[in-house]
C-alpha positions in Angstrom: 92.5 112.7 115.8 94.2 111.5 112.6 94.2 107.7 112.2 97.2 106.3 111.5 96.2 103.7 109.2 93.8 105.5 107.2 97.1 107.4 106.7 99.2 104.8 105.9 96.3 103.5 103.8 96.1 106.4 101.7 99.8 107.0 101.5 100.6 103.8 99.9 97.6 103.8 97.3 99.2 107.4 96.0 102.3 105.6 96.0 101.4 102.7 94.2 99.2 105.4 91.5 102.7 106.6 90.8 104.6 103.7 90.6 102.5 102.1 88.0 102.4 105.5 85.9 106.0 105.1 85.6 105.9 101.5 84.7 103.3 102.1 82.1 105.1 105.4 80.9 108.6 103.7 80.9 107.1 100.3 79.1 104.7 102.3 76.9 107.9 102.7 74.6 108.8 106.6 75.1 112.7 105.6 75.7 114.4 105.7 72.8 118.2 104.0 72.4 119.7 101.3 73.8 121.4 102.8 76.6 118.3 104.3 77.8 116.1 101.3 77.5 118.6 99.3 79.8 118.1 102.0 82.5 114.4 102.2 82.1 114.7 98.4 82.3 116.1 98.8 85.7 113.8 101.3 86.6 111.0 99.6 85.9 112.5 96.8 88.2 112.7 98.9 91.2 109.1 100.3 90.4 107.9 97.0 90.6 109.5 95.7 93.7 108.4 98.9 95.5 104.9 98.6 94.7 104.9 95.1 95.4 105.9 96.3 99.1 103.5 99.5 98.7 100.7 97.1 97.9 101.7 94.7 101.0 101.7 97.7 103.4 98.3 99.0 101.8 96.8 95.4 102.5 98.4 95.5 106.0 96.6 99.4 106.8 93.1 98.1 105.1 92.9 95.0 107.5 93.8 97.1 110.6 91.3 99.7 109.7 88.5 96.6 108.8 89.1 95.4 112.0 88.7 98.7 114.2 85.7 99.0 112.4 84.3 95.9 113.2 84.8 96.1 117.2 
């Protein structure tokens, strides 16, 4: 039977693995032009908020799964 936390877990750590690739990728200076940098400027903005809620939901999975394990 497939836990659904250890799920959730693991979904949201691949998530936030890709979310801070494109941070890095976008910040790392690869977007040339002033146009472009104001959309990887917004980019990176949602990046950040949605990891910020990936890593919440990661933290929320990881405490439900410590706690099955300890009863």
């Amino acid at each position: 039977m497939k836990n659904k936390y250890l799920t959730t877990a693991a979904d949201s750590k691949s998530n936030l693995n890709v979310f801070y690739a494109l941070i890095a990728i976008l910040e790392g200076g690869c977007i040339l032009g002033e146009s472009a940098n104001k959309a990887a400027a917004q980019i990176i903005k949602i990046c950040k908020a949605e990891a910020h809620r990936q890593l919440g939901v990661y933290d929320v999975a990881v405490a439900m799964l410590e706690s099955k394990i300890k009863d």
